[in-house]
C-alpha positions, 0 to 999 in steps of 0.5 A, a space after each residue: 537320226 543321225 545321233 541315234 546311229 552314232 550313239 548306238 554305234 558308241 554304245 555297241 559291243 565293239 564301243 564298250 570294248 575299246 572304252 572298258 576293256 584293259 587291252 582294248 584301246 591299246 590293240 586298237 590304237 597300235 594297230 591304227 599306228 602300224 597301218 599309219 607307218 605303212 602308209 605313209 611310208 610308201 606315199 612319202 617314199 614315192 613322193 621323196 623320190 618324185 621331188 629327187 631324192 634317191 634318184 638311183 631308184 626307179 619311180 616305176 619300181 614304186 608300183 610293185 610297193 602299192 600293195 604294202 601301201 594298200 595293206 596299210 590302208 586296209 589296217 588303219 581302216 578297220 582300225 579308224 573304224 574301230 576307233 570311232 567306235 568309242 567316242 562316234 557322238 564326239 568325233 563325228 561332230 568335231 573340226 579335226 575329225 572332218 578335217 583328218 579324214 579330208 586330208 586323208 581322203 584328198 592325200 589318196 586321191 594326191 598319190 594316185 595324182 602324182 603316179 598318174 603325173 609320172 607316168 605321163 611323162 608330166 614336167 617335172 615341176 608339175 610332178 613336184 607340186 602334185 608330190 609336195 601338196 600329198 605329203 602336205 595332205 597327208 601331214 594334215 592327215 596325221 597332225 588332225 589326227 592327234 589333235 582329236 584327242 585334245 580339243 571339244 566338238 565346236 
C-alpha cells in the first residue's frame, strides 16, 4: 500500500519533472539551499548568542527574526516535498531519510526548548545545553541530508 502511494507520487507530473526536466532539479535543490541557510541562520544565530557570543545582542531581540526563520522552513518544506518527489520509493526507505528528518523535526522542537529556556530565566548552563543539543540536531539534519545522496536503501 504504502509503495503504491510512493510510486505513484514518484511517477507523478511534479516527479517526472524534477528527474527529466533540465531545470528541474536544479530549481528545486537551490531553493531547498536558500531555505536551509535561512533556517539555520536564525537557529544557529540564537543558539550562538545563548552560549555567549554577541553578548551585546538581546536574545529577546531574536523573537522578531522567528519570522524570517519560519520563512525559511516554509520554503525547505515545499522544497523537501518537491525533492521526495523524485525518488519517494528510494528515499522513504532509507536510514539517512529517517534520520534527517528526525533530527530536523527534533532541531525544531530544540529551538522552541532553548527560547522557552531563556525566557524562564533557566540557569545558564541549562540553556547552554538546550542550545548545543539544537545545533547538534540540526547538524544531523543537514550531514543526513547530504548523505541521501550517496548511500542505497538498507
Amino acid at each position: 500500500m504504502i509503495m503504491d502511494l510512493l510510486l505513484w507520487y514518484e511517477n507523478g507530473p511534479v516527479g517526472v519533472f524534477e528527474r527529466e526536466s533540465l531545470w528541474g532539479y536544479p530549481a528545486i535543490l537551490t531553493s531547498h539551499a536558500i531555505g536551509m541557510a535561512t533556517v539555520l541562520g536564525v537557529a544557529f544565530t540564537l543558539c550562538m548568542r545563548v552560549m555567549g557570543f554577541a553578548k551585546g545582542i538581546s536574545i529577546q531581540a531574536f523573537d522578531k527574526l522567528f519570522v524570517v526563520g519560519w520563512i525559511g522552513f516554509f520554503i525547505n518544506l515545499v522544497s523537501g516535498i518537491l525533492l521526495f518527489s523524485g525518488s519517494a520509493s528510494t528515499y522513504f526507505f532509507q536510514w539517512a531519510f529517517q534520520l534527517k528528518i528526525g533530527a530536523i523535526l527534533f532541531g525544531g522542537v530544540m529551538l522552541k526548548v532553548v527560547m522557552n529556556s531563556v525566557r524562564a530565566n533557566n540557569s545558564e548552563l541549562t540553556q547552554k545545553f538546550f542550545a548545543a543539543l539544537c545545533m547538534t540536531s540540526w547538524l544531523v539534519g543537514v550531514i543526513t541530508g547530504r548523505l541521501m545522496a550517496y548511500i542505497t536503501a538498507s
